[in-house]
C-alpha positions as CSV (number, residue, x, y, z in Angstrom):
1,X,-38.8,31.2,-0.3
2,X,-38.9,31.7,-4.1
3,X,-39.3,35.3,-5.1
4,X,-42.7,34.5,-7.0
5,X,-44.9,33.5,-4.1
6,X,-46.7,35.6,-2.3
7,X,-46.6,35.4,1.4
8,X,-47.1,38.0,4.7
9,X,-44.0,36.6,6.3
10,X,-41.2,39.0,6.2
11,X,-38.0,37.4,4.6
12,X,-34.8,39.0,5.4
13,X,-31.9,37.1,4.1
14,X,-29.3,35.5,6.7
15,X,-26.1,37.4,7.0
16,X,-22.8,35.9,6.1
17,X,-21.5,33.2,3.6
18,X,-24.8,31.3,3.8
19,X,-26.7,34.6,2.4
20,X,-27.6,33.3,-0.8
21,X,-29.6,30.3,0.7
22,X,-30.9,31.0,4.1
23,X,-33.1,33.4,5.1
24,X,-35.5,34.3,8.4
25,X,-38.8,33.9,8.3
26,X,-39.6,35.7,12.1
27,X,-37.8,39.1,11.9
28,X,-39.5,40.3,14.8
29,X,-38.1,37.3,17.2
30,X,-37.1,38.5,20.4
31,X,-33.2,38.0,20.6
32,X,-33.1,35.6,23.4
33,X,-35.5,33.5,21.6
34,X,-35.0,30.9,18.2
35,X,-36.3,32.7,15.3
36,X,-37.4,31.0,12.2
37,X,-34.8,30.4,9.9
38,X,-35.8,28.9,5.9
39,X,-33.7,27.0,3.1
40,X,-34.0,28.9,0.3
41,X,-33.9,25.5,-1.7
42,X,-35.9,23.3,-0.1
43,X,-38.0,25.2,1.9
44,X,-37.2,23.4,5.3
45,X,-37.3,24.9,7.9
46,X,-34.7,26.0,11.5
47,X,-35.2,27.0,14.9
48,X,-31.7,29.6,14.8
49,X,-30.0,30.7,18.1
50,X,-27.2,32.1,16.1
51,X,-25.0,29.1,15.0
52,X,-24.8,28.1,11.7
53,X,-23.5,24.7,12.1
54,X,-26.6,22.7,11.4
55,X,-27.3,25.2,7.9
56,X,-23.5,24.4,6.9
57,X,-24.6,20.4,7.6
58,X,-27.9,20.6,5.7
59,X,-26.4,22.6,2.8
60,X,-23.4,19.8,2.6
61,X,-26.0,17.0,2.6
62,X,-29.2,18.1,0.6
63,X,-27.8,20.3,-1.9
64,X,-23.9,19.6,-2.4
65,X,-23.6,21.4,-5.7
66,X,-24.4,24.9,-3.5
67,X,-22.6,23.8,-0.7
68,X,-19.3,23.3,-3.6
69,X,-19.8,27.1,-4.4
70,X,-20.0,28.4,-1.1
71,X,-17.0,26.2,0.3
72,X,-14.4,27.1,-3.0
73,X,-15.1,30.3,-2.1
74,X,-14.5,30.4,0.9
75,X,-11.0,28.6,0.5
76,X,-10.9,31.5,-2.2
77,X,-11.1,34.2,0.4
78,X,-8.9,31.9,3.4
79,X,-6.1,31.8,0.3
80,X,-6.1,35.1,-0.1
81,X,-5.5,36.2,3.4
82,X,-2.7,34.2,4.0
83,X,-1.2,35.6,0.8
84,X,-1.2,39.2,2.0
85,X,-0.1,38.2,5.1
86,X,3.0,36.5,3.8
87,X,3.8,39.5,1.9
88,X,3.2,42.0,4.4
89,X,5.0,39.9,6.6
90,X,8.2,40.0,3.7
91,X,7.8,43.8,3.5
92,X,7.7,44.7,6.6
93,X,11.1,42.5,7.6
94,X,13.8,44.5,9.1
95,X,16.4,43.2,6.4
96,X,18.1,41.6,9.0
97,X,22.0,41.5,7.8
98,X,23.1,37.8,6.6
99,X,26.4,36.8,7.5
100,X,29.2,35.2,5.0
101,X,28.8,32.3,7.0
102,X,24.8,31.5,6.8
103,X,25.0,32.0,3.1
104,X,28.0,29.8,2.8
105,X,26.0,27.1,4.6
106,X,23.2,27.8,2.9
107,X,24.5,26.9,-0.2
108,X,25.8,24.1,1.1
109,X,22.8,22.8,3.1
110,X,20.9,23.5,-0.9
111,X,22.9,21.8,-2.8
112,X,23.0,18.3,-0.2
113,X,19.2,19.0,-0.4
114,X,19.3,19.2,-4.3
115,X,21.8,16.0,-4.6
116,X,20.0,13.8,-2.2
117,X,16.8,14.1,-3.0
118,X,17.3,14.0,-7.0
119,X,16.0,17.7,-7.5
120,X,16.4,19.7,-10.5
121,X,19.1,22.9,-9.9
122,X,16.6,24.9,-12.0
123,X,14.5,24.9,-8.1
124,X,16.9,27.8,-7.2
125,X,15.2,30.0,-10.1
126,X,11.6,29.1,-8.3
127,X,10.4,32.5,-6.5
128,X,8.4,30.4,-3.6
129,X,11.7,28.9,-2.4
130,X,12.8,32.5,-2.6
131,X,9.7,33.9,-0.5
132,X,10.4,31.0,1.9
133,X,14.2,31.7,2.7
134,X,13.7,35.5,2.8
135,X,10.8,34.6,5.3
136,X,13.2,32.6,7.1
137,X,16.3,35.0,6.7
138,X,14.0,37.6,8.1
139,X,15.6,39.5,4.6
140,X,14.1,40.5,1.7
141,X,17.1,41.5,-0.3
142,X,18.4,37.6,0.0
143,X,19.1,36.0,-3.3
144,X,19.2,32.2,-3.8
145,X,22.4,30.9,-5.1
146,X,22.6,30.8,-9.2
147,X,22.4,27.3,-11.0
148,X,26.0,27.0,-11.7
149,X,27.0,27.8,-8.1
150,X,25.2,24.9,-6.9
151,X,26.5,23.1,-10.0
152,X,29.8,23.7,-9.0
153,X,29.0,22.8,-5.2
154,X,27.4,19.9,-6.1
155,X,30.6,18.7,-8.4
156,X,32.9,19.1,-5.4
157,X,31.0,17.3,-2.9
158,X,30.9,15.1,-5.5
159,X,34.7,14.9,-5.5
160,X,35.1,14.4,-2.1
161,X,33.1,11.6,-1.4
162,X,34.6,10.0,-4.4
163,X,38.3,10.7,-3.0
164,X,36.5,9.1,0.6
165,X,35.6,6.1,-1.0
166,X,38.4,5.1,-2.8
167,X,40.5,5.5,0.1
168,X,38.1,2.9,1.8
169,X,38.1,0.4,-1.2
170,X,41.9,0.6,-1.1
171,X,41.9,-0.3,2.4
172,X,39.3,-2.9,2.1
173,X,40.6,-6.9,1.5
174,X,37.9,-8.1,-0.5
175,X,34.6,-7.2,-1.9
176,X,31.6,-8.2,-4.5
177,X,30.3,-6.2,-6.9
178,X,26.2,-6.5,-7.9
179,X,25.5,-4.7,-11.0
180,X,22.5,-4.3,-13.6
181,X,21.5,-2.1,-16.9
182,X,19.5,0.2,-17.2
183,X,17.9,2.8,-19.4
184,X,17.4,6.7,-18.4
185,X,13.5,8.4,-20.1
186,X,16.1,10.3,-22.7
187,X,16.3,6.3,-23.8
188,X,20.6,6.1,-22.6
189,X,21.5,3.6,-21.5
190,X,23.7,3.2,-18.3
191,X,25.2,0.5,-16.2
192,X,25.4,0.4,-12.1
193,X,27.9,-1.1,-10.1
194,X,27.7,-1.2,-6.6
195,X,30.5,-2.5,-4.0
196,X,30.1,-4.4,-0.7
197,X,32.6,-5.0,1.5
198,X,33.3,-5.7,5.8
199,X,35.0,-2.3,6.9
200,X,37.6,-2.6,10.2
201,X,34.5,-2.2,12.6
202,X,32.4,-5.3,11.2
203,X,30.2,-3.0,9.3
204,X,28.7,-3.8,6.3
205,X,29.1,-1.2,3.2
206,X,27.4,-1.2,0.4
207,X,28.4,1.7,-2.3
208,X,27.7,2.7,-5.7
209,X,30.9,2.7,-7.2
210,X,29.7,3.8,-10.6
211,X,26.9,4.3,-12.8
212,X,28.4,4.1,-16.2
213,X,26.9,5.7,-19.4
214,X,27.2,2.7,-22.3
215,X,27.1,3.3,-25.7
216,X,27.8,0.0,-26.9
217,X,25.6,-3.2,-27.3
218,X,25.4,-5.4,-24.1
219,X,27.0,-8.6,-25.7
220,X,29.0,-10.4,-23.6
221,X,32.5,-9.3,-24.8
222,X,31.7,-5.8,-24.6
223,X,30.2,-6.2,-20.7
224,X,33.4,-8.5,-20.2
225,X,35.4,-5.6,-20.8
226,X,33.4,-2.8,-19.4
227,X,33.6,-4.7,-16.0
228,X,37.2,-5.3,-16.0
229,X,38.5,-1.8,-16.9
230,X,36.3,-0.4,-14.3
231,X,38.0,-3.4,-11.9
232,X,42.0,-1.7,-12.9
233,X,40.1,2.0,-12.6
234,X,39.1,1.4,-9.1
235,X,42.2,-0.9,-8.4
236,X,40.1,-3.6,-6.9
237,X,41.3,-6.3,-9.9
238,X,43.0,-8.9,-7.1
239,X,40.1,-7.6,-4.5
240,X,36.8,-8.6,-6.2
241,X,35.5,-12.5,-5.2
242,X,32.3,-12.1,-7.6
243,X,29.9,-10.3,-9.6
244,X,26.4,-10.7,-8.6
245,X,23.6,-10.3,-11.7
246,X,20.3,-11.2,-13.2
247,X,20.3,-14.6,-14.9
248,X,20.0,-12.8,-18.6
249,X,22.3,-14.8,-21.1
250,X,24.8,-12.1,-21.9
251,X,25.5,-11.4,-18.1
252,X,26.4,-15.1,-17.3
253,X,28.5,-15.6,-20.3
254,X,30.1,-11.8,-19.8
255,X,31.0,-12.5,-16.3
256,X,32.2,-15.5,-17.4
257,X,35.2,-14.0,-19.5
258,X,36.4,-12.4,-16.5
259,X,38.5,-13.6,-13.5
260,X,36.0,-13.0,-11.4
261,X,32.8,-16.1,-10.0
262,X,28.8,-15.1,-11.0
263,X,26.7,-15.5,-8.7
264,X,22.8,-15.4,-10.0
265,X,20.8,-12.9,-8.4
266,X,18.2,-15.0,-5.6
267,X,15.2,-12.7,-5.9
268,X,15.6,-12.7,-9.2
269,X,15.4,-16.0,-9.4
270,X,12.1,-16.3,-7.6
271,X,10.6,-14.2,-9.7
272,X,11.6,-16.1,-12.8
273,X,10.3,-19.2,-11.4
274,X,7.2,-17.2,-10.1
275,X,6.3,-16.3,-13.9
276,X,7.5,-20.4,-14.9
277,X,5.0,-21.6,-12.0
278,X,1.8,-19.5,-13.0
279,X,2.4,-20.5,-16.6
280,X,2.7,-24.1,-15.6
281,X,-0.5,-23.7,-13.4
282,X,-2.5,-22.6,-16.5
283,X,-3.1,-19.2,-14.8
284,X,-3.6,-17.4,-18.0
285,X,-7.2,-17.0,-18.8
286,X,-7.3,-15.8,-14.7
287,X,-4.7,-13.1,-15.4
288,X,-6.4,-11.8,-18.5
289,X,-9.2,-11.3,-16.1
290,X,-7.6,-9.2,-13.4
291,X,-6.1,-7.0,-15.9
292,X,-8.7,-6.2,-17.9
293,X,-11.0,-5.9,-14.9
294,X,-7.7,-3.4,-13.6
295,X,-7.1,-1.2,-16.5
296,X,-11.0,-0.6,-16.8
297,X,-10.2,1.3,-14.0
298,X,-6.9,3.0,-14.2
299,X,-7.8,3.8,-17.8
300,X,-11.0,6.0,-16.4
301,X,-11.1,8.6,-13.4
302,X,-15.0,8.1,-13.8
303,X,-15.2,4.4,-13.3
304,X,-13.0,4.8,-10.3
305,X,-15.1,7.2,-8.7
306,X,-17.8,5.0,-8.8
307,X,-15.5,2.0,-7.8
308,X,-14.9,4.4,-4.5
309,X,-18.8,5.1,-4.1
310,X,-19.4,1.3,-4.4
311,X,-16.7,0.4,-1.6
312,X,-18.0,3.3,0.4
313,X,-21.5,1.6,0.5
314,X,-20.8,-2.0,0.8
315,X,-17.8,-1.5,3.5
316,X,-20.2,0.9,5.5
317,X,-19.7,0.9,9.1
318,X,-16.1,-0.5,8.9
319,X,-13.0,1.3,8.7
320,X,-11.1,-0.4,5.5
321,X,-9.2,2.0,3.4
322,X,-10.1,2.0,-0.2
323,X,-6.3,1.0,-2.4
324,X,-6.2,1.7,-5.9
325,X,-6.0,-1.3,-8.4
326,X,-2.3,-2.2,-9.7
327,X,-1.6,-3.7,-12.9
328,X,0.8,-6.2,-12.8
329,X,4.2,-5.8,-15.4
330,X,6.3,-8.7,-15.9
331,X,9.5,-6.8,-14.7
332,X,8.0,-5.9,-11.7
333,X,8.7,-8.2,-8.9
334,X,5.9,-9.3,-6.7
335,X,3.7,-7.2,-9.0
336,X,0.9,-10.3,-9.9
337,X,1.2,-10.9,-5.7
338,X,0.3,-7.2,-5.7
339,X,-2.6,-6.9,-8.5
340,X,-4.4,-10.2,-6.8
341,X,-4.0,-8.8,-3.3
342,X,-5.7,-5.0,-4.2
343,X,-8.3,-7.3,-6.3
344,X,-8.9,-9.3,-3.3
345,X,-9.3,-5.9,-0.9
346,X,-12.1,-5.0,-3.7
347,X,-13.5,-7.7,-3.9
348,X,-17.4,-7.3,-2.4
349,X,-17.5,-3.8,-4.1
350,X,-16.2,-5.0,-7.8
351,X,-19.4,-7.0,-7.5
352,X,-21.6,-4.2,-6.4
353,X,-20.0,-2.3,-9.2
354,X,-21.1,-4.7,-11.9
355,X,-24.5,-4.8,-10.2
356,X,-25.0,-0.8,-10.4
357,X,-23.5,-0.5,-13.9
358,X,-24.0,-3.4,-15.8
359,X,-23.2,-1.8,-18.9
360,X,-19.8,-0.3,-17.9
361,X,-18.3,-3.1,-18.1
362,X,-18.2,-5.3,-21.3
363,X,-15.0,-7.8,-20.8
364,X,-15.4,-11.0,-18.9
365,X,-15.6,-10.8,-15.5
366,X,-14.8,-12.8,-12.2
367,X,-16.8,-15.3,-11.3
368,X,-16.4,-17.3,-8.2
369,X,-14.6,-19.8,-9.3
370,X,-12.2,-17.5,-10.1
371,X,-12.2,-15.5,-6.8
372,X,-11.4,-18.4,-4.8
373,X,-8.7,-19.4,-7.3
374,X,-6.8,-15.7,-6.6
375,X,-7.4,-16.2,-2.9
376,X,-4.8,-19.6,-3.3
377,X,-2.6,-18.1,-5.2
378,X,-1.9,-14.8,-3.6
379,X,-1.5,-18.0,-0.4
380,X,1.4,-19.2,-2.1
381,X,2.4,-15.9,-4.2
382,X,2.8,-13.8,-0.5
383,X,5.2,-16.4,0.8
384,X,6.9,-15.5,-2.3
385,X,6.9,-11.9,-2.3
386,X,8.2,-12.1,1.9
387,X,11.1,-14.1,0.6
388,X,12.0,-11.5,-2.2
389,X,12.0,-9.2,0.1
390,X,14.0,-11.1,2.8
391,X,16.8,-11.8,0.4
392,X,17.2,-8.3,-0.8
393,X,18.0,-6.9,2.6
394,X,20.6,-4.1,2.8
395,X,21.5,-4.3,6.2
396,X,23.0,-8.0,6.3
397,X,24.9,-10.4,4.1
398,X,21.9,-11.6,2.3
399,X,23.6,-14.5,1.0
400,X,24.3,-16.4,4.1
401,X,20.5,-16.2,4.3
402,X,20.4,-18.0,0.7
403,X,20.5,-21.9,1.7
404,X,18.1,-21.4,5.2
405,X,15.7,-19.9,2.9
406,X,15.3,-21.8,0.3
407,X,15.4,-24.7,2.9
408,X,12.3,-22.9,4.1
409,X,10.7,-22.5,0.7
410,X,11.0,-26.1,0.3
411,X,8.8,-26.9,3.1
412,X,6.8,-24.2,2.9
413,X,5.6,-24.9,-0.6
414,X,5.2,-28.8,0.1
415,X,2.7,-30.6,-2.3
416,X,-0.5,-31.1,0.1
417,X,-3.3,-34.1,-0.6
418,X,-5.6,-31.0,-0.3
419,X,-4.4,-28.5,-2.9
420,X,-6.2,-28.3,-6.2
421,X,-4.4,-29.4,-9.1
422,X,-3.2,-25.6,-9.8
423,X,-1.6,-24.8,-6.7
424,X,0.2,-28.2,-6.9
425,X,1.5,-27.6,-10.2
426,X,2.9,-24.1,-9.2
427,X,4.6,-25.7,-5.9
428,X,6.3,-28.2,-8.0
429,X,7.5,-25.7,-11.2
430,X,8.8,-23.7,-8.4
């Protein structure tokens, strides 16, 4: 009740968390009985028998903004507990002694982590990995290993599995290579080749051999040479049957100063043809569309939100996850299968969204038309994307699966009397 009316009720304010916006009305309730319990905001009113589970509920509904404060604090007050417990748990350890050997494997078992998983060996410097091995150590005087010790570890392990490999590649008959550029964030550019090879047991391997830091330009006589001194490095010269690549013009004619057969890349091929066939099929003015209609959202955490609150409302009752939008970029495989597809998800709440915020919005947006045009595509585009995927395998020989799947492709994307004129135009430019 608001401190400026007058009333011969008795107020006293509910005890706990909730103090600042419950309070009773009926002091003098017997104890067994409900007494009258009062929003502070709203003025509604609660039988209370000593729960607050239906004043948490009504707070969370009717008036979120107090229910925000009275939650972050008490996350607040749950955060600090466990914080002074952690510590009092740390200082009151025993300083069990570690042995030679646990701190041996420890820095062992950090510096795997570290390698693997592409950390930075600045982590050792962080104190909460500290906290959590001197919780674990049941030792508060344990120090993490310095940055040049895991350096060093990680160097040597580095070492040995190099040493491991060759021995394997000298054992090996034959082998391909697949290999691509790349450049790092620091802008460097760098070139990985990776070897495949049967071992004795039938086994497929598939190894990076080398990820090579290149200073020169990528023309084709300086990628010629590149590949065959890494070929007398590793000693494979009269070993290697062919280089697999992308299909860009300085890789064919660079393997093609070698000794060794090129063999285009398959899935990147698709996707090549994928970007010839949507050209072909006059699917421009539709992709403008869907990435406008896309970046209006990734571009703005407040238009998302309401994108969210729209799919909430229109997919009430059912149990579809909202997916954020992706743009599509042209070196992305599958990426225009993957825009169209989150579009598609959207679909019934991208409408509602131009219906509650008509002036959000000012590009052009998707009509009908245009809707059922994405839904044939992304038919045709998925078969796509499952094939790229097929053919990039790791676990088989993925080109003995070449000719049965473009076999399959080729019936698969057969011409039907049915299909509009820009679905039969992308079948045949693929």
């Amino acid at each position: 009740m608001a401190s400026g009316e007058r009333s011969d009720k008795k107020i006293i304010r509910i005890g706990g968390k909730l103090s600042e916006h419950f309070a009773f009305l009926n002091a003098d309730a017997p104890s067994d009985g409900a007494s009258k319990i009062s929003c502070l905001h709203c003025k509604k009113q609660f039988a209370y028998r000593g729960s607050n589970t239906s004043l948490t509920y009504h707070l969370q509904h009717k008036h979120p903004m107090q229910y925000q404060r009275v939650a972050a604090a008490d996350r607040k007050k749950n955060d600090d507990t466990k914080r002074c417990s952690i510590m009092n748990f740390v200082s009151t350890q025993s300083n069990k002694p570690v042995s030679d050997r646990v701190c041996e494997d420890l820095k062992g078992a950090i510096a795997q982590w570290i390698a693997s998983s592409g950390r930075p060996t600045a982590i050792v410097e962080d104190p909460g990995l500290q906290t959590v091995l001197c919780v674990a150590l049941q030792n508060q005087q344990y120090t993490l290993p310095s940055r040049r010790t895991i350096d060093n570890i990680i160097a040597r392990m580095y070492d040995e599995k190099l040493s491991e490999y060759r021995k394997t590649v000298d054992s090996c008959t034959s082998l391909a290579l697949t290999t691509d550029f790349w450049t790092s964030n620091n802008n460097e550019s760098y070139c990985g080749i990776t070897g495949h090879w049967i071992d004795g047991d039938w086994k497929l391997m598939s190894v990076t051999l080398g990820c090579l830091h290149v200073d020169e330009r990528h023309t084709a006589a300086n990628v010629a040479s590149l590949y065959e001194q890494f070929a007398d490095e590793w000693h494979i010269t009269d070993k290697v049957h062919c280089i697999v690549s992308d299909n860009a013009r300085n890789m064919v004619a660079a393997i093609g100063r070698t000794p060794y057969s090129h063999l285009p890349c398959v899935a990147h091929s698709i996707q090549l043809s994928i970007l010839h066939g949507l050209k072909i099929a006059d699917a421009s003015n539709l992709l403008a569309k869907c990435r406008h209609i896309v970046g209006h959202f990734k571009h703005s955490a407040a238009n998302t939100t309401e994108l969210k609150a729209c799919h909430s409302r229109v997919q009430e009752g059912s149990c579809t996850p909202f997916h954020k939008l992706q743009q599509d970029v042209a070196t992305r495989w599958n990426s225009t299968y993957l825009m169209m597809t989150r579009l598609l998800e959207v679909k019934d709440a991208i409408k509602q969204y131009h219906t509650d915020h008509p002036k959000n919005y000012t590009g052009k947006k998707l009509l009908d038309i245009d809707w059922d045009k994405m839904a044939k595509y992304v038919d045709v585009l998925g078969v796509l994307a499952d094939a790229t995927q097929f053919v990039g395998g790791e676990d088989y020989v993925s080109c003995s699966t070449v000719l049965p799947l473009l076999a399959f492709l080729k019936k698969k994307l057969q011409v039907h009397d049915d299909d509009p004129g820009y679905i039969a135009r992308l079948k045949t430019a693929f």
